[in-house]
TORDREN-710071 format. One line per field, with one value per residue (C-alpha): chain; residue in three letters; x negated, y, z. Coordinates in Angstrom, 3 decimals. Example, Ala and Ser with C-alpha at 12.3 -4.5 7.8 and 13.67 -1.06 7.14 Angstrom:
// residues 2
tivex [A,A]
pamar [ALA,SER]
px [-12.300,-13.670]
py [-4.500,-1.060]
pz [7.800,7.140]
END
This chain:
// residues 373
tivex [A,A,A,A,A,A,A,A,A,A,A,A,A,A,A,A,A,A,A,A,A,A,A,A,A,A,A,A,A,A,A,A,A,A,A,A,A,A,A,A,A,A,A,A,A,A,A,A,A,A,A,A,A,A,A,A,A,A,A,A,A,A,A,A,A,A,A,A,A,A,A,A,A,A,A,A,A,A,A,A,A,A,A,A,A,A,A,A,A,A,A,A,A,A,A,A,A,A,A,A,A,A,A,A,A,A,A,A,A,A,A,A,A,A,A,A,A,A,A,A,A,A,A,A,A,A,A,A,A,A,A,A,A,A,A,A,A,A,A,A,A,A,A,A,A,A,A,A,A,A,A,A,A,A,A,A,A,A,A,A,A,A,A,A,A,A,A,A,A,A,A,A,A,A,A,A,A,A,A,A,A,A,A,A,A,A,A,A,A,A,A,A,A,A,A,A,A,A,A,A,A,A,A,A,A,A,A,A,A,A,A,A,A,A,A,A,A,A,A,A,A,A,A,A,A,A,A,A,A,A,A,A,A,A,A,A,A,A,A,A,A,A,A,A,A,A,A,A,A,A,A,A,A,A,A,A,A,A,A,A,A,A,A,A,A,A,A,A,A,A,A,A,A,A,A,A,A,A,A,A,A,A,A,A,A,A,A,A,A,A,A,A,A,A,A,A,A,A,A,A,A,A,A,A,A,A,A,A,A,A,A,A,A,A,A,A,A,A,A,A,A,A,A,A,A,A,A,A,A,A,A,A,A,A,A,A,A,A,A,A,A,A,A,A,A,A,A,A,A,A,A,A,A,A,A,A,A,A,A,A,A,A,A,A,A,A,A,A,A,A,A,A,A]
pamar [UNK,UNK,UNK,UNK,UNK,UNK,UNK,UNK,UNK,UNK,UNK,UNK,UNK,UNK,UNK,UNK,UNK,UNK,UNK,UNK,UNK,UNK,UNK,UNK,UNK,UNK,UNK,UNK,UNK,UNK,UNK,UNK,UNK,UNK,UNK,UNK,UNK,UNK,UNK,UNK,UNK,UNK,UNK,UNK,UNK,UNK,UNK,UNK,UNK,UNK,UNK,UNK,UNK,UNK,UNK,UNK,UNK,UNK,UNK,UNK,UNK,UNK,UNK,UNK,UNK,UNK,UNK,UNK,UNK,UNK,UNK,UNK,UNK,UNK,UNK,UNK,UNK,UNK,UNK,UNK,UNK,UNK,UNK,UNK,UNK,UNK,UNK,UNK,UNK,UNK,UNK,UNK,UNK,UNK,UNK,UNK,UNK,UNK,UNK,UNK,UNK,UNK,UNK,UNK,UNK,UNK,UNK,UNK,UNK,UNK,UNK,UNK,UNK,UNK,UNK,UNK,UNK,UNK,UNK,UNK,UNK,UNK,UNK,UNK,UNK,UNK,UNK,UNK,UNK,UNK,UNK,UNK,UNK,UNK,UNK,UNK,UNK,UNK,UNK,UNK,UNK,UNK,UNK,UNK,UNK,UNK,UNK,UNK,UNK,UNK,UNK,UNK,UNK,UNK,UNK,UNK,UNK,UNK,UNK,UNK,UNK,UNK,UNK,UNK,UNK,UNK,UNK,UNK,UNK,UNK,UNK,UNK,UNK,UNK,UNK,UNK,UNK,UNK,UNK,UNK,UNK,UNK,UNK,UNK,UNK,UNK,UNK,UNK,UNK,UNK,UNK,UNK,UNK,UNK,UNK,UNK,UNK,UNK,UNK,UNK,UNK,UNK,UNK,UNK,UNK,UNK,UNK,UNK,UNK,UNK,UNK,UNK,UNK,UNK,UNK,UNK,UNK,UNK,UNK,UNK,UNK,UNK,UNK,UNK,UNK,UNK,UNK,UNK,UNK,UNK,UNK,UNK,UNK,UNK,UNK,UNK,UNK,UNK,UNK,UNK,UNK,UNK,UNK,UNK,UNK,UNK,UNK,UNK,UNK,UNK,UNK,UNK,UNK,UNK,UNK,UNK,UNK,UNK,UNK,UNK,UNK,UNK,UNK,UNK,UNK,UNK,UNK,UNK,UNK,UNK,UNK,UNK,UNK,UNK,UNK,UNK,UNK,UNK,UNK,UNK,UNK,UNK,UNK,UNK,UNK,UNK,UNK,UNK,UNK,UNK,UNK,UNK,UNK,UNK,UNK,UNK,UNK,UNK,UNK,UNK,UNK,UNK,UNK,UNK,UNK,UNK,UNK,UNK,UNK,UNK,UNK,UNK,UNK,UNK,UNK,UNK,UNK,UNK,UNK,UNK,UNK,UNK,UNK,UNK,UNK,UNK,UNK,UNK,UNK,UNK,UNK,UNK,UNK,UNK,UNK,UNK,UNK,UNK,UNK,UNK,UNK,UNK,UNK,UNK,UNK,UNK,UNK,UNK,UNK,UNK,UNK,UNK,UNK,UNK,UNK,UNK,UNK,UNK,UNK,UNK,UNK,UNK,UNK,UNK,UNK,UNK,UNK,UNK,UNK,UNK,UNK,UNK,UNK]
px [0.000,-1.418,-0.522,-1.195,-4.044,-1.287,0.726,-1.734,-2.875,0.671,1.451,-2.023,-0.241,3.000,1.728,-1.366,0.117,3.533,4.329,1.287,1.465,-0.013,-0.965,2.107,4.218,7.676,8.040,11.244,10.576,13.992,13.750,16.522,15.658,12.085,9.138,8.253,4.403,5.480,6.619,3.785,1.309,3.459,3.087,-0.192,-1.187,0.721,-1.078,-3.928,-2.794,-2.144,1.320,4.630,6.181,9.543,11.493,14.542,15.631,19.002,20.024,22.288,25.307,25.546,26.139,28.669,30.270,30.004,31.579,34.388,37.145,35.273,37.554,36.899,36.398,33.732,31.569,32.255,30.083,27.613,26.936,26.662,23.974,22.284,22.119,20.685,18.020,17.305,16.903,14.262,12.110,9.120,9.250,10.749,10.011,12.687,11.806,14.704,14.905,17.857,18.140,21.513,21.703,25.808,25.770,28.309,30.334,33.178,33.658,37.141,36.041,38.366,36.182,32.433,34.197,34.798,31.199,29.153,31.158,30.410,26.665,26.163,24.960,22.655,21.171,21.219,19.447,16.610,16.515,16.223,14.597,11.899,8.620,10.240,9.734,12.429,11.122,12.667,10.991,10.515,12.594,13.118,16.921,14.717,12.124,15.549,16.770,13.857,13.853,10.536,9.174,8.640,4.696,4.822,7.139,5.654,2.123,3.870,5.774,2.291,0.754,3.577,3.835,0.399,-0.522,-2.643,-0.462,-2.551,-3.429,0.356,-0.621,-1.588,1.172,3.945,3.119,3.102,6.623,7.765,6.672,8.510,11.903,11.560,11.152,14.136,17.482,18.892,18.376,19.901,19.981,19.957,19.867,22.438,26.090,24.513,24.510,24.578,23.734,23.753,21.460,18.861,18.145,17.194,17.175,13.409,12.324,10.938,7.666,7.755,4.635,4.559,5.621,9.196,10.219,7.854,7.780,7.342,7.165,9.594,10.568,14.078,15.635,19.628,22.438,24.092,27.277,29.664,27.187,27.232,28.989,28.703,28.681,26.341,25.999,23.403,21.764,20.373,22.820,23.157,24.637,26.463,28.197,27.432,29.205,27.476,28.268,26.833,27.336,28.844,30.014,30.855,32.427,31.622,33.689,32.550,30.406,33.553,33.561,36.710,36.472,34.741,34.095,32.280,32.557,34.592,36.152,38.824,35.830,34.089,36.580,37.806,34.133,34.087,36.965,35.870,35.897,35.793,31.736,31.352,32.623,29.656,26.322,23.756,20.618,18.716,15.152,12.483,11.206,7.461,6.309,3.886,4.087,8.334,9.563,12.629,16.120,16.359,19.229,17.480,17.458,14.576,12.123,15.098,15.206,10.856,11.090,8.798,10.380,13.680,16.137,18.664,21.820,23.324,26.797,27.805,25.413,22.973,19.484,19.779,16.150,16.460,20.496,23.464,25.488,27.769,28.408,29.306,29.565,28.337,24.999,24.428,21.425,22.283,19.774,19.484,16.196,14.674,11.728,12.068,13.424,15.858,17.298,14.946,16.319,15.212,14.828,14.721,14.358,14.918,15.008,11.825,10.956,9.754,10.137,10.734,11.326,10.128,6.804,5.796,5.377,3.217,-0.413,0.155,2.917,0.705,-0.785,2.245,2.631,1.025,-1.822,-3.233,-1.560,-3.113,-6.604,-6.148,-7.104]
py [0.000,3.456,5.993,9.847,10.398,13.033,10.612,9.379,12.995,13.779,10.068,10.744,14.462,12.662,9.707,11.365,14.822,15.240,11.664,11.475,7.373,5.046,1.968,-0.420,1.996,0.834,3.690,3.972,5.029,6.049,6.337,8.164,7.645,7.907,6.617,2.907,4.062,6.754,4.272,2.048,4.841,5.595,1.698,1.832,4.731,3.876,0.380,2.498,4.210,0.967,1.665,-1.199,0.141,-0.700,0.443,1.833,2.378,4.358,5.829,8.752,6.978,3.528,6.254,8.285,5.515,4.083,7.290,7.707,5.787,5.444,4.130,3.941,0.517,0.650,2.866,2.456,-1.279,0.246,3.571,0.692,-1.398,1.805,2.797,-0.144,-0.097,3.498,2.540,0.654,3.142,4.838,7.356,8.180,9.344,10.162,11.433,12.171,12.797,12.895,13.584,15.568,17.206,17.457,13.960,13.601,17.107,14.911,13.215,13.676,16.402,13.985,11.262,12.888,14.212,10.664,9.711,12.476,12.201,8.679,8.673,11.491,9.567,7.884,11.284,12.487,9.241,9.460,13.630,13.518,10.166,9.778,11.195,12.222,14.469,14.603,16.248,16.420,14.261,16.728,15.800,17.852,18.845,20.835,21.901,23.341,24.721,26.690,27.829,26.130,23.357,20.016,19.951,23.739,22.197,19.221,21.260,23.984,21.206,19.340,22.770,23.898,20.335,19.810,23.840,23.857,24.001,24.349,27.660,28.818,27.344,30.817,32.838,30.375,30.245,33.906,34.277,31.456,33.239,36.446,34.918,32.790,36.067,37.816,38.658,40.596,40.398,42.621,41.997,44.803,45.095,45.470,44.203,42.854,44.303,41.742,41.531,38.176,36.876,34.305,34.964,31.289,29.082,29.178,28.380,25.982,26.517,24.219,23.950,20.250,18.057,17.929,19.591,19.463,22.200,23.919,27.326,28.458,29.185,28.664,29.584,29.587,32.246,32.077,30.638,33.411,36.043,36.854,40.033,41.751,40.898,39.069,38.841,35.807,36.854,32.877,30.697,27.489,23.922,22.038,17.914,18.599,22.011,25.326,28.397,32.033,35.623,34.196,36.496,35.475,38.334,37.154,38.186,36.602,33.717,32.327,33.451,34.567,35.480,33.479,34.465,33.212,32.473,29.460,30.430,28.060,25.138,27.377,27.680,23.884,22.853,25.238,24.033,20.354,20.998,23.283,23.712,24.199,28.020,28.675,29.077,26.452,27.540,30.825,30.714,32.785,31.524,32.265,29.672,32.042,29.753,29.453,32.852,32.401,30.146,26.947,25.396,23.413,24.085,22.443,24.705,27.619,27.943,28.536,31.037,33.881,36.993,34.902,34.004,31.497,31.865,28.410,27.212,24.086,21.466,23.169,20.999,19.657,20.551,24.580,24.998,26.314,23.189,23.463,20.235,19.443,17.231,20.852,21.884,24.157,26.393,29.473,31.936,35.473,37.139,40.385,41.310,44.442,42.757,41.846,44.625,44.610,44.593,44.547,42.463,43.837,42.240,44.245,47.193,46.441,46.226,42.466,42.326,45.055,44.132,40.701,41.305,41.209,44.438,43.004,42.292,39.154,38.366,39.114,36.080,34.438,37.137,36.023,37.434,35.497,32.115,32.469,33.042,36.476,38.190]
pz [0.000,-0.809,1.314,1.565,3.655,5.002,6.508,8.794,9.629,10.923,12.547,14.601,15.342,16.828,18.660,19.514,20.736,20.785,22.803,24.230,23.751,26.092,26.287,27.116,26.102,23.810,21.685,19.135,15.624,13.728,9.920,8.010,4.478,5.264,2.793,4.042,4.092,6.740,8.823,8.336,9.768,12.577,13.560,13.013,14.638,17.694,18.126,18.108,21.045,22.649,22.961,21.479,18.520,17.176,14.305,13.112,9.234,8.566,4.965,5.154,2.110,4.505,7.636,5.758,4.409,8.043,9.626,6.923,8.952,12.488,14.848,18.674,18.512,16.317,17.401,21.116,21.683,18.908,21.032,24.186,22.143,20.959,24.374,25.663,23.561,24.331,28.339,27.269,25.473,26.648,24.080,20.707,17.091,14.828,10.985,9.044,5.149,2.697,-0.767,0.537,3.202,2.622,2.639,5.301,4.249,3.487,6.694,8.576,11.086,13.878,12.480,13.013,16.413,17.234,16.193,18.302,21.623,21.683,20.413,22.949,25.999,23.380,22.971,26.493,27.713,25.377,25.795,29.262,29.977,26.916,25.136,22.044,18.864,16.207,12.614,9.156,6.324,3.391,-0.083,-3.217,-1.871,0.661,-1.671,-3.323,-0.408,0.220,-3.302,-3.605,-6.323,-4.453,-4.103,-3.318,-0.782,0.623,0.950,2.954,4.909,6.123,6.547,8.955,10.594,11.500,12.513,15.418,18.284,20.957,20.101,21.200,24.557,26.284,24.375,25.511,28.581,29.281,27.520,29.833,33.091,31.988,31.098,34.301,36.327,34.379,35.027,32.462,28.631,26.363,22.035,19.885,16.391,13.398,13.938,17.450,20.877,23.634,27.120,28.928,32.435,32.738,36.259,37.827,34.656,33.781,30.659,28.542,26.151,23.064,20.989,19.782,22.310,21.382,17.896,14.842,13.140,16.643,18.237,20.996,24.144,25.845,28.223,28.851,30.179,33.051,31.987,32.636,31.955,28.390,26.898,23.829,19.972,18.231,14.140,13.025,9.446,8.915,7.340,9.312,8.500,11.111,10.571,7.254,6.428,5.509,6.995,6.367,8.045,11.368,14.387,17.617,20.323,23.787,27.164,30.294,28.686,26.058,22.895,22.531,18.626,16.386,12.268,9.321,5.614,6.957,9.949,10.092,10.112,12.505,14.877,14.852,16.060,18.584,19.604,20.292,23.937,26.718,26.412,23.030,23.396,25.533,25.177,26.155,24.684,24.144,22.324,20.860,17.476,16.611,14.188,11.669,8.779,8.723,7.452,5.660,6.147,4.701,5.980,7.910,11.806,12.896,10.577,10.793,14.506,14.609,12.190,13.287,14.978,15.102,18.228,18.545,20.524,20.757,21.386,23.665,25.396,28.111,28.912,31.929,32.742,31.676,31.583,33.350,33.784,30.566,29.108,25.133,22.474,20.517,20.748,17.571,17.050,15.070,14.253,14.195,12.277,13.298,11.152,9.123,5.992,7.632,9.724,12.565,15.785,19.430,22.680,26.370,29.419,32.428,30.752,29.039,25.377,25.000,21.087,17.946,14.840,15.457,16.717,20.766,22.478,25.860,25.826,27.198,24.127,21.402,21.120,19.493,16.524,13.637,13.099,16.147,15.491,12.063,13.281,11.795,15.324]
END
């Protein structure tokens, strides 16, 4: 088998760095229409770690075609089995590829409903109880999506994946001690003016370990805190339906008014339970190499001089308690080009325009993660 020196450069990345493998270790690799010489150099490289390997291969048109007419009964004794297995992981590797990423756009929504409240303590298990990274696999439907040919594509995508992430290290961890030590945020910028708490929550720094592409911090609001407008300028795809210019209005944590280019759609998901009209997750994206949507969340929610505002699921380890079968990153951009916009904590610029104000922050603008500075 001849495989793209590549391959092994990144498997050494994610059983090397980002799970940290160990000898003895059972570690879960989960293929979704994933190259079979991928897979291959994840085994291999984590034998070379010493750590037990096992393997997973999904494609996205037996899933859809699985989900279609999921019944309870179905999916109930597979989300036990899945579940089972997942208790006896160490860690966990997913890579996920598609040649469509609206491959499951015509599910039922009651169906896909059905699917994710059952598959979520499959997901909460290995979230809060494994090692695990989750990364895209890149395909020419993303090369398209990010308006790019598919070897300009797959360059940028190894580029991005295997950036050097230690060099975040001191940058993240200064942005982590100011949101722990922060009450009061407040979001400026067009169509958005928000203020919301953190006071209590901590944060979280994310350079590697858990998302790849990485590059963020989060932190969450207190639940009942948030107030204000907020208008995300990314588009965003969520259970396999697109959605562009959404605004949620916020009073007392709920949003209580919800719009899109589909706002019925929008509204019926965030309407799948009491949780999913709050917000779970708030993050700064810095990732210098990721500057424009894609569709795509896990390279969309890094992009540099970004922020996410997320309806539904809290962490359990960084969260206010809200609990959801929802958990969906949507992302607001603040660079110049795309309206600019502000961030204040305590009354205190943190972030213009997308770059860091504070000595101490400057170290995850670009120019430093690039080696520029």
């Amino acid at each position: 088998m001849i495989t793209d020196p590549r391959f092994n450069q990144l498997a050494e990345l994610l059983t090397g760095f980002s799970t940290s493998l160990e000898k003895g270790e059972r570690v879960l690799i989960e293929a979704f229409d994933v190259p079979e010489a991928m897979v291959v150099a994840l085994i291999r490289s984590a034998r070379r770690c010493g750590a037990l390997p096992f393997a997973l291969l999904h494609n996205a048109r037996v899933t859809r075609e699985l989900m279609q007419k999921a019944v309870e009964a179905q999916y109930a004794p597979h989300a036990a089995v899945e579940l089972a297995r997942m208790k006896k992981m160490d860690a966990y590797i997913a890579l996920r590829g598609s040649a469509n990423i609206f491959e499951a756009s015509d599910v039922p929504a009651a169906r896909a409903q059905l699917v994710t409240r059952l598959m979520k303590p499959v997901q909460d298990h290995r979230v809060n109880h494994t090692k695990w990274v989750v990364l895209r696999w890149p395909t020419s439907a993303m090369a398209q999506q990010a308006g790019m040919s598919t070897e300009a594509f797959e360059d940028f995508y190894f580029r991005v994946c295997t950036l050097d992430y230690r060099r975040m290290e001191p940058g993240m961890k200064a942005l982590g001690d100011l949101m722990c030590g922060t009450d009061r945020v407040h979001l400026k910028g067009p169509g958005t003016d928000l203020h919301f708490s953190i006071k209590g929550i901590g944060a979280k720094e994310c350079g590697g370990l858990r998302n790849i592409p990485d590059g963020e911090v989060f932190s969450c609001p207190v639940k009942d805190s948030v107030d204000g407008v907020i208008q995300y300028n990314a588009p965003t795809v969520y259970l396999g339906t697109s959605f562009d210019h959404i605004r949620l209005v916020f009073r007392q944590g709920r949003v209580v008014e919800a719009t899109g280019n589909n706002t019925k759609r929008l509204n019926e998901i965030l309407d799948s339970d009491a949780g999913a009209r709050y917000i779970g997750e708030f993050a700064l994206g810095f990732n210098p190499h990721i500057l424009e949507p894609m569709r795509d969340i896990l390279f969309d929610e890094k992009i540099a001089g970004s922020f996410h505002f997320t309806p539904g699921q809290a962490y359990d380890d960084c969260g206010n308690g809200n609990k959801s079968q929802v958990h969906w990153d949507m992302v607001c951009i603040q660079r110049p080009e795309y309206g600019g916009g502000e961030i204040w904590f305590d009354g205190k610029l943190v972030r213009k325009d997308g770059l860091f104000v504070p000595k101490t922050l400057q170290k995850l603008n670009p120019a430093y993660l690039l080696g520029r500075k």
